[in-house]
C-alpha positions as CSV (number, residue, x, y, z in Angstrom):
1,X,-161.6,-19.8,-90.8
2,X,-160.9,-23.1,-89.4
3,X,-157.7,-23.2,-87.4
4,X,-155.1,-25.3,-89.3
5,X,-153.8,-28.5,-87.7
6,X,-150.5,-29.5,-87.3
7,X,-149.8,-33.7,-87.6
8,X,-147.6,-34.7,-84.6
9,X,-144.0,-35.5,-85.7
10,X,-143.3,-39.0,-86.3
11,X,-140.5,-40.3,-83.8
12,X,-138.3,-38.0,-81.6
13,X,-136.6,-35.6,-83.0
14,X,-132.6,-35.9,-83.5
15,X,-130.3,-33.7,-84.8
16,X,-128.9,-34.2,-88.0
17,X,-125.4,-35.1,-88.0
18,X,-122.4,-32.8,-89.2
19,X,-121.2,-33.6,-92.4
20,X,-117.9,-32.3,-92.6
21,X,-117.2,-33.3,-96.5
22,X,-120.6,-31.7,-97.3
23,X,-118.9,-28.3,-96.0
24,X,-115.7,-28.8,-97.4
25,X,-117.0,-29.0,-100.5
26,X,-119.5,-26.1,-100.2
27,X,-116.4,-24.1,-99.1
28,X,-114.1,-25.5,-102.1
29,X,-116.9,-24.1,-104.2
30,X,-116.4,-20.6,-104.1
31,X,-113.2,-19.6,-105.7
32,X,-113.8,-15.9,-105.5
33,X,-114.0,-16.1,-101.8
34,X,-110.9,-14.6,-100.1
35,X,-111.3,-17.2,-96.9
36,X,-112.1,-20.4,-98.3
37,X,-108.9,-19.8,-101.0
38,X,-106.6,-19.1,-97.4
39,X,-108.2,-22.0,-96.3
40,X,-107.7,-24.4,-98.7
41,X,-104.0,-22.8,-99.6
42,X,-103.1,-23.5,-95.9
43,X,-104.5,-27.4,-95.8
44,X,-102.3,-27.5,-98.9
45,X,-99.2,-26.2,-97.5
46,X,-99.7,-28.2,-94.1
47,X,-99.9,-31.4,-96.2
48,X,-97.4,-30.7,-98.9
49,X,-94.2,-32.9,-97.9
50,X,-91.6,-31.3,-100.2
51,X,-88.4,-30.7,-97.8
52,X,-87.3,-27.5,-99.3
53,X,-90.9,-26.1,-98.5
54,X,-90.3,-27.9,-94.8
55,X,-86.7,-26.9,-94.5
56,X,-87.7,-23.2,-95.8
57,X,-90.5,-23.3,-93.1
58,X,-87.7,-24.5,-90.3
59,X,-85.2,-21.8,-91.0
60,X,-88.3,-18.8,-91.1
61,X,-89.0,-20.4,-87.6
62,X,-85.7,-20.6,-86.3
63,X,-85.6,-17.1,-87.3
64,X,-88.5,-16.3,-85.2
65,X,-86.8,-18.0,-81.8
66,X,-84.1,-16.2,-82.5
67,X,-85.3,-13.1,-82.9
68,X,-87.4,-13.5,-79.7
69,X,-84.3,-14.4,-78.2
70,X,-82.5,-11.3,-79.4
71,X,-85.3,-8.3,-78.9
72,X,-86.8,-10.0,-75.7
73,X,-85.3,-11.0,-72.4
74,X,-86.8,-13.3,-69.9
75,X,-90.3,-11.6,-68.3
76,X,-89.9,-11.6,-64.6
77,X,-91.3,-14.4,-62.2
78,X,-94.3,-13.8,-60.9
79,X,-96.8,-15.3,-58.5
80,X,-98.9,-15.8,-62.2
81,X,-95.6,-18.2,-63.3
82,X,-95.2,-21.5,-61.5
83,X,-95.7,-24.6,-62.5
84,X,-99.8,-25.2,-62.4
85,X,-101.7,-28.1,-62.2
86,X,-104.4,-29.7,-64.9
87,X,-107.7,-28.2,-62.8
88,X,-108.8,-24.8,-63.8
89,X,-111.2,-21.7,-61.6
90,X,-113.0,-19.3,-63.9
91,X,-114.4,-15.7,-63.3
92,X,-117.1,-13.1,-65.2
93,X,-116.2,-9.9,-65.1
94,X,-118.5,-7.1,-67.0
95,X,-118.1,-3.0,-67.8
96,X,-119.0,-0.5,-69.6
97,X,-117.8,-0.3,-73.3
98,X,-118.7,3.6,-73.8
99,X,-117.0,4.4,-70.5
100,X,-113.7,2.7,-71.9
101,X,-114.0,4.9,-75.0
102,X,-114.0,8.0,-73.6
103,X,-111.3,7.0,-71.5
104,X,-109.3,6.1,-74.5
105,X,-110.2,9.3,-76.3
106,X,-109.4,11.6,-73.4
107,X,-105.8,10.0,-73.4
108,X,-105.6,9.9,-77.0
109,X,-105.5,6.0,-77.3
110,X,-107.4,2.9,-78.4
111,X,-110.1,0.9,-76.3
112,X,-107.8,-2.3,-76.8
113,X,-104.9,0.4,-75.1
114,X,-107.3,1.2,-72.1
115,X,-108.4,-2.2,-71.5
116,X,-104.8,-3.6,-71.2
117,X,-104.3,-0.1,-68.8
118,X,-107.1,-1.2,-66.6
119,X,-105.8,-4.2,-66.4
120,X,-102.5,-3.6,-65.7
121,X,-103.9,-2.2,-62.5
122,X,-105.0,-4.9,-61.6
123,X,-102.3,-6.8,-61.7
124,X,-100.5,-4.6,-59.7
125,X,-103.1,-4.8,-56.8
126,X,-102.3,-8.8,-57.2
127,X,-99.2,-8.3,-57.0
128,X,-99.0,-6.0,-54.6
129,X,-100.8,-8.6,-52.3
130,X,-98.7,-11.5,-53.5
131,X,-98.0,-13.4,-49.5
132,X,-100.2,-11.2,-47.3
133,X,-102.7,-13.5,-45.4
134,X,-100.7,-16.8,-46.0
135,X,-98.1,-16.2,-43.7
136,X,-95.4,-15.3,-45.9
137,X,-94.0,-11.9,-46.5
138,X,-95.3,-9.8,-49.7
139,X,-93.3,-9.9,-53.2
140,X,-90.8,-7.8,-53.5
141,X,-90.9,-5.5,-56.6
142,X,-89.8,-7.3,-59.7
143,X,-86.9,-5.6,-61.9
144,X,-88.9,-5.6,-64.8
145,X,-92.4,-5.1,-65.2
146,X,-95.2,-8.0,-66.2
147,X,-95.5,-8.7,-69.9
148,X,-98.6,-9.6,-71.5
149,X,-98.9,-11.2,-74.8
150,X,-101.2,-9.2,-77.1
151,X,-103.2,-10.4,-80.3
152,X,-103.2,-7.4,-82.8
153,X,-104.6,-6.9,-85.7
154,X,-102.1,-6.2,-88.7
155,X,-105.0,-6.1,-91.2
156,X,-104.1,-2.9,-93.3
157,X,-107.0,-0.2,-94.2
158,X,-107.0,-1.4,-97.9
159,X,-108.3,-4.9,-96.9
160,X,-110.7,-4.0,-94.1
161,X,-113.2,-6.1,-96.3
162,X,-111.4,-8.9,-96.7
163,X,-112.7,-11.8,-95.0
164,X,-110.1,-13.6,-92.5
165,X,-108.2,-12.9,-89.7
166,X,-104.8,-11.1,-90.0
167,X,-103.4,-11.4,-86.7
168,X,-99.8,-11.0,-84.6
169,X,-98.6,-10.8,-81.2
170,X,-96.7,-8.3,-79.8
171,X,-95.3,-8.1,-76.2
172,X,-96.4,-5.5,-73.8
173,X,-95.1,-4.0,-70.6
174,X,-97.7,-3.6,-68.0
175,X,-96.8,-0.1,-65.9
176,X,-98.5,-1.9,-62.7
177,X,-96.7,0.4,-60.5
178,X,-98.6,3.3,-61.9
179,X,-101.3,4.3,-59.9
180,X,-102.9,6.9,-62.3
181,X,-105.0,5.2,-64.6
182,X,-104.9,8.3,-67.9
183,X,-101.2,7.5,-67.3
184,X,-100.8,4.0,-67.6
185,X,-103.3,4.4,-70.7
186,X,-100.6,6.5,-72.6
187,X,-97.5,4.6,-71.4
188,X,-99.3,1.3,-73.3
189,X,-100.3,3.6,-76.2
190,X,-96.9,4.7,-76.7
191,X,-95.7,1.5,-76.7
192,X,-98.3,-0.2,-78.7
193,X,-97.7,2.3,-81.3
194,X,-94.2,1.6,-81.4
195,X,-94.8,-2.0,-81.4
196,X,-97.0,-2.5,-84.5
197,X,-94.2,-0.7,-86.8
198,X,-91.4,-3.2,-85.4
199,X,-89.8,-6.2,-86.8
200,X,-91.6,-8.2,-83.9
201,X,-95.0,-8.0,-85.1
202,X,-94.0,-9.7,-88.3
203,X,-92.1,-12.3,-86.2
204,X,-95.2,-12.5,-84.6
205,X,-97.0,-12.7,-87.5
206,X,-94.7,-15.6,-88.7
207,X,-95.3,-17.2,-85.3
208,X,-99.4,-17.4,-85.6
209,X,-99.2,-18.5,-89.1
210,X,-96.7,-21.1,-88.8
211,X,-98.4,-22.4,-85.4
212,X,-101.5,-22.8,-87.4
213,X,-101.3,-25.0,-90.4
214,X,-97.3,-25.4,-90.5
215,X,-96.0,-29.2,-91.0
216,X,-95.5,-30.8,-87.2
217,X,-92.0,-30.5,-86.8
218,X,-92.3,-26.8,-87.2
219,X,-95.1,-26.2,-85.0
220,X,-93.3,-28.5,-82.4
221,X,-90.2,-26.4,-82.4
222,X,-92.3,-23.1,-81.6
223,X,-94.1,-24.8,-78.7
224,X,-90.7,-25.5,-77.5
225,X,-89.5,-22.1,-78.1
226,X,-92.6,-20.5,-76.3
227,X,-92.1,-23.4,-73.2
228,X,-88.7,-22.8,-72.3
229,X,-88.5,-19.3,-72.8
230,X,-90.6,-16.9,-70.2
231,X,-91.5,-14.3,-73.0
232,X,-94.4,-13.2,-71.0
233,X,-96.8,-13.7,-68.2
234,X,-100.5,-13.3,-69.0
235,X,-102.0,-13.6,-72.3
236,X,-104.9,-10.7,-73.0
237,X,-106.8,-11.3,-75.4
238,X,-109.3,-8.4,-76.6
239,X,-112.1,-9.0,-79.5
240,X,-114.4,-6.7,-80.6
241,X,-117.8,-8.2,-80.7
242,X,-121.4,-7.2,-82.4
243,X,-123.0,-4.2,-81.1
244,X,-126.7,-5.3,-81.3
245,X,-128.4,-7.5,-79.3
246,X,-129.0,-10.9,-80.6
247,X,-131.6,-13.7,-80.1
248,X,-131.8,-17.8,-79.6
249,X,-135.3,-19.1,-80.6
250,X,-136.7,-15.4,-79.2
251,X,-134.6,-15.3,-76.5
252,X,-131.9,-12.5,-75.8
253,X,-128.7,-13.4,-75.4
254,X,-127.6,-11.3,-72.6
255,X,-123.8,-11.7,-72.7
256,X,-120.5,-13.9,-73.8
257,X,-117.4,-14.5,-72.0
258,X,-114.6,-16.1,-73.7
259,X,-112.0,-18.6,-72.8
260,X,-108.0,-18.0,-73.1
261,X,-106.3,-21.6,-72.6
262,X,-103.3,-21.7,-70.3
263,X,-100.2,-22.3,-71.5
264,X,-99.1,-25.4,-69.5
265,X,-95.6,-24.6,-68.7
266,X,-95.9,-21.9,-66.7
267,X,-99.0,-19.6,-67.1
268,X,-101.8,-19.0,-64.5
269,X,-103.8,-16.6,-65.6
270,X,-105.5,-15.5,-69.2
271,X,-108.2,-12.6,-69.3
272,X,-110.1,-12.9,-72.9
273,X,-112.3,-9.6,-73.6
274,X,-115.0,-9.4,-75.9
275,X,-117.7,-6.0,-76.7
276,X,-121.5,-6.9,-76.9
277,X,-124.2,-4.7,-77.3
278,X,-122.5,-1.6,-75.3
279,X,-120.9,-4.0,-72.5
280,X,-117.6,-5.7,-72.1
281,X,-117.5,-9.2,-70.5
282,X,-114.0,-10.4,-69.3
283,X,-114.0,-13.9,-68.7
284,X,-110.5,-14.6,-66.4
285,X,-109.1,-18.3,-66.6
286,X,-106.8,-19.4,-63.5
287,X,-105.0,-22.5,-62.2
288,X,-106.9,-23.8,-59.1
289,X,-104.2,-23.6,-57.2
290,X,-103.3,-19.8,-58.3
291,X,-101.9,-17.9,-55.0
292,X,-103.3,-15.5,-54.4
293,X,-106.5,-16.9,-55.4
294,X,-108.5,-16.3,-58.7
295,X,-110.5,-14.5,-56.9
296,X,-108.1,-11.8,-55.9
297,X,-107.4,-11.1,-59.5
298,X,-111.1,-10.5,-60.6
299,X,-111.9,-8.5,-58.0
300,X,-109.1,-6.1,-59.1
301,X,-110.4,-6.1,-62.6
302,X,-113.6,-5.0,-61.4
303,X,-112.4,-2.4,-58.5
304,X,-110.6,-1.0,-61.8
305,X,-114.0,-0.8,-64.3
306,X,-116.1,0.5,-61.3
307,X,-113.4,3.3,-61.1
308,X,-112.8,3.8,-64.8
309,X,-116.8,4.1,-65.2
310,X,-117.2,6.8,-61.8
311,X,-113.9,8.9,-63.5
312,X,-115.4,8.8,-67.2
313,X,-119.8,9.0,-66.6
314,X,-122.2,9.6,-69.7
């Protein structure tokens, strides 16, 4: 059998360019798909200019900044909340997913309740060294603890096939001054548990819809809301990923580490989580000018997985 022979391509190749009406109309076409319909039904309400939808939109907001107000005081100041500058340091972490399960079931909790366990301890070892080797004397103890803003899902069991996210935020307490690592996993399951059955989470809910695909003048009012009031310190942000390897042109793709943005006001620090294939990888975004360093903090998060991972073997 003669071997067959391939012509030689005519020109470099290019890629082809994205046409974004071709995919809007490919989307439009499927009615009976839950996420293009919540697509299209959001475009639509973004776009529609009738005041009493706007003024409706306002007053749900305001209702939002009030609440948030009402049910949350001011997190502390911490070395995580000055004002940062527009250059950024980023840091890998990895672990073991299958550790962090059997940590959660020994305590009874989630893996999303573990993870924010681990790393409230490391926080508190960042803390805790807040002003030693520049000089300056270390932080003293804040009144209240660290508070984290949490993604959750609020999908309920009924619609686990639905297509599209169905997400809130909820506002957790970090126990950094807990040493014990089983113990700060069920003080944030307690809480969490508490949390998703409270009127925040559908204030939060309100909050990530409206910020979406709500008409300017309301997502400008929640930016403002979020900027001048210190609801929280640290956004952690936890996704569970696929759990099989997968390839690029044969290739294995070895790990992914996502990227929280900083909210420019006065956050320093995001850690984004994502599960792949049996690992976790933490990616940890800082100001550049974070003190202590960057460094410091991802070197916590990974004293804390070694440990986690020696206390819970296979």
């Amino acid at each position: 059998m003669e071997p067959l022979e391939i012509p030689p391509a005519e020109g470099e190749w290019e890629p082809r360019r994205y046409d974004l009406r071709r995919h809007v109309a490919r989307v439009a076409g499927k009615p009976l798909t839950l996420g293009p319909k919540l697509m299209l039904d959001s475009m639509q309400r973004a776009l529609d200019p009738d005041p009493r939808r706007a003024a409706t939109d306002m007053r749900r907001a305001t209702e939002v900044a009030l609440e948030l107000a009402r049910t949350r005081p001011s997190a502390p100041m911490t070395p995580l909340n000055h004002p940062i500058s527009p250059n950024r340091r980023f840091a890998l972490c990895t672990g073991d997913l299958a550790a962090v399960k059997r940590a959660g079931r020994a305590a009874g909790a989630t893996v999303n309740d573990t993870l924010l366990a681990i790393v409230a301890g490391a926080i508190g070892r960042y803390l805790a060294g807040a002003g030693e080797g520049t000089g300056s004397a270390p932080s003293p103890p804040a009144a209240r603890p660290p508070v984290a803003l949490v993604p959750v899902s609020v999908r309920p069991d009924p619609a686990r096939r639905d297509t599209g996210n169905r997400i809130s935020t909820v506002f957790v307490d970090l126990p950094v001054d807990e040493p014990e690592l089983e113990a700060r996993i069920r003080a944030i399951s307690a809480q969490t548990k508490e949390l998703k059955e409270s009127a925040a989470v559908r204030a939060g809910a309100l909050m990530v819809g409206a910020a979406g695909w709500a008409p300017p003048l309301v997502s400008g009012l929640l930016a403002r809301t979020m900027g001048s009031v210190r609801a929280f310190n640290l956004v952690i942000s936890n996704i569970p990923g696929p759990q099989q390897p997968f390839y690029l042109s044969g290739v294995q793709l070895t790990a992914m580490y996502p990227v929280v943005p900083l909210n420019p006001a006065n956050q320093g620090l995001t850690i984004g989580i994502i599960s792949y294939d049996g690992r976790l990888c933490l990616g940890l975004l800082a100001d550049r000018d974070l003190d202590p360093p960057l460094a410091s903090a991802a070197e916590g998060v990974a004293d804390e997985l070694a440990s986690l991972e020696r206390t819970y073997p296979g």
